[in-house]
N, C-alpha and C positions, 0 to 999 in steps of 0.2 A: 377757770379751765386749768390756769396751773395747781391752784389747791388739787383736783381730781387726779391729776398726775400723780402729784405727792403722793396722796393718800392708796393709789392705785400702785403707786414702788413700794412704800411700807408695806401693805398687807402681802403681795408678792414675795417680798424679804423676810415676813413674819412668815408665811407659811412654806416659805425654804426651810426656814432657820427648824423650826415645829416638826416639818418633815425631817431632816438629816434626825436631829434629835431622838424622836420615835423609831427611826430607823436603827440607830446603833442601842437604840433600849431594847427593841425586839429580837436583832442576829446579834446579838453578843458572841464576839468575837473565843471560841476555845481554846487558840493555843495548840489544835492537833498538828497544823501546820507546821511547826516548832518542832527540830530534833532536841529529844530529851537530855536534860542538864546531866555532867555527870561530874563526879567528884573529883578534888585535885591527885587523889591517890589511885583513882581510879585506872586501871589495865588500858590503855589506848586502844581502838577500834581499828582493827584490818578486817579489809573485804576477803569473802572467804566466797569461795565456789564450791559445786558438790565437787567431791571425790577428798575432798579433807586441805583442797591448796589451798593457801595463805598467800596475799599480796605482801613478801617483804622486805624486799629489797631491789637495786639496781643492778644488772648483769651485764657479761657482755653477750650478745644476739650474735651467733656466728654464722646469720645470713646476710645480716644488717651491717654486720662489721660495724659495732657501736651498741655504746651502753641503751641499754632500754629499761624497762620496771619489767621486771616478770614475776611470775607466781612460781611459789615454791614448791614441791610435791613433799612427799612425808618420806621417799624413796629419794631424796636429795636430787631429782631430776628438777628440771625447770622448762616453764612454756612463755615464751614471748609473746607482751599482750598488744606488741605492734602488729607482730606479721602469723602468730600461733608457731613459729616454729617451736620443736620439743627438742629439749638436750640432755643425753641421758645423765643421771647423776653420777658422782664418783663412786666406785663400787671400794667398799672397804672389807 
């Protein structure tokens, strides 16, 4: 009886092990998951929105009264990514 056990956990264990095995032979894993390597010299990644802003810097929010991240515009205005307020840029 206990032989039959044994012999009953081995082939169990065998046909886990045979399974997992087959399995990672078959979905071989791509790597699409994985944001792409980039190189040491490479230009740093800022998040960019339509209309041309650029996330790049810390402001101050003058609804919030306190530093926030905002996006930059190309017209030097900026928009608060806490609360959306706009402030208009400096006119030079």
């Amino acid at each position: 009886m206990n032989e039959t056990i044994a012999l009953g956990a081995a082939a169990l264990m065998g046909s886990l092990v045979v399974g997992a095995l087959l399995s990672r032979w078959l979905i071989a894993p791509t790597g699409s998951h994985r944001p792409p390597h980039l190189a040491e010299d490479a230009a740093p990644l800022t998040l960019a929105r339509p209309g041309g802003a650029e996330v790049t810097d810390w402001g101050h929010c003058p609804a919030e009264d306190r530093q926030t991240l905002h996006e930059y515009h190309p017209d030097d205005s900026r928009t608060c990514w806490t609360c959306r307020t706009h402030t208009p840029g400096a006119r030079r």
